[in-house]
C-alpha positions as CSV (number, residue, x, y, z in Angstrom):
1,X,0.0,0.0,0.0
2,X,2.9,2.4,-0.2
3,X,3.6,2.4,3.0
4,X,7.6,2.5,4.4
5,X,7.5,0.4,8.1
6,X,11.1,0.3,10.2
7,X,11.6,-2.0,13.2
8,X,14.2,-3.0,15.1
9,X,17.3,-0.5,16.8
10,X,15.6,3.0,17.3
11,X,19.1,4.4,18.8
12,X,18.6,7.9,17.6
13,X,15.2,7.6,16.2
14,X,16.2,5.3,13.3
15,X,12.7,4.4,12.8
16,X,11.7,7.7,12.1
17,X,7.8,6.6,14.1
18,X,6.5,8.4,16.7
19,X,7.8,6.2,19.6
20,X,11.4,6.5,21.4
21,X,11.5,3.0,22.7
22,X,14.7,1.6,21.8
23,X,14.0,-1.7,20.5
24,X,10.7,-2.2,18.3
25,X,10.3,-5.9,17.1
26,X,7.3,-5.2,15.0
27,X,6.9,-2.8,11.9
28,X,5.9,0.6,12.7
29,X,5.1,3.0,10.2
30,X,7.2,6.0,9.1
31,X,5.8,9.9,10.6
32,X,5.6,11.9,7.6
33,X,6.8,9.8,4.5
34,X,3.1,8.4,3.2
35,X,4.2,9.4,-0.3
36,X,7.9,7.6,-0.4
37,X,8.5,4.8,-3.2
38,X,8.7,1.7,-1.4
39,X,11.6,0.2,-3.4
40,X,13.5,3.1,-2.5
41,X,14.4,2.8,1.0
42,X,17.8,2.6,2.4
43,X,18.4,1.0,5.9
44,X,21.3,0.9,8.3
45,X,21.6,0.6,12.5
46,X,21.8,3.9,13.2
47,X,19.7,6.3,10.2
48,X,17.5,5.2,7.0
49,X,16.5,6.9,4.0
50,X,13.7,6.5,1.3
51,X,12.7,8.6,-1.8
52,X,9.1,10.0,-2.1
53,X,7.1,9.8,-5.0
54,X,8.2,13.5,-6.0
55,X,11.5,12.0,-6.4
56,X,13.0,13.9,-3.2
57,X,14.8,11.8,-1.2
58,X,14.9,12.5,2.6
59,X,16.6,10.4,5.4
60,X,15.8,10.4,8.9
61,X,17.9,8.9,12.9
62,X,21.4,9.7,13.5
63,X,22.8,12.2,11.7
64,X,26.4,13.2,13.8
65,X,28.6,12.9,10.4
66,X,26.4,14.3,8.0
67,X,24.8,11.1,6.7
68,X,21.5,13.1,5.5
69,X,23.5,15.1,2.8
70,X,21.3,18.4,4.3
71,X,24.4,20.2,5.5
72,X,23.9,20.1,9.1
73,X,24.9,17.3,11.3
74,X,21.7,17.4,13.4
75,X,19.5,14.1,14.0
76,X,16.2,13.6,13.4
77,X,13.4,11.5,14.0
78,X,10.9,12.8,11.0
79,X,12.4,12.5,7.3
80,X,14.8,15.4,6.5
81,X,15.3,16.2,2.7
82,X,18.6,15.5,1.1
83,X,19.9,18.8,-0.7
84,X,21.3,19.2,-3.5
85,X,21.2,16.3,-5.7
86,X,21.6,16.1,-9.3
């Protein structure tokens, strides 16, 4: 249905859902991405990322190194978009 669902580690609020508890062992559903293109989510322990429909991608969890590509190094727990892609 179009849906993107994260479970698992929510260190840093890597699900991107409204809950903070740190281990979720069933799907939740994503705050704020009901327009992303399922097949293009990205995953990994600490942040995830997934490209809407529009074709903007956004990413969303830890973000201390600048893993969102938004210029900042600030985490988040709702989808941030990328900037600047070609």
């Amino acid at each position: 249905d179009g849906r993107v669902l994260c479970w698992g580690d929510n260190n840093w609020g890597a699900l991107g859902a409204e809950t903070l508890e740190l281990i979720w062992p069933t799907p939740v559903e994503v705050t704020g991405l009901d327009d992303a293109v399922a097949l293009g989510v990205s995953s990994s322990a600490e942040f995830n990322c997934a490209l809407r429909a529009s074709g903007q991608a956004v990413c969303w969890g830890y973000n201390g190194v600048g893993q969102f590509g938004d210029g900042t190094t600030d985490s988040s727990t709702e989808p941030v978009a990328v900037a600047d892609l070609p």
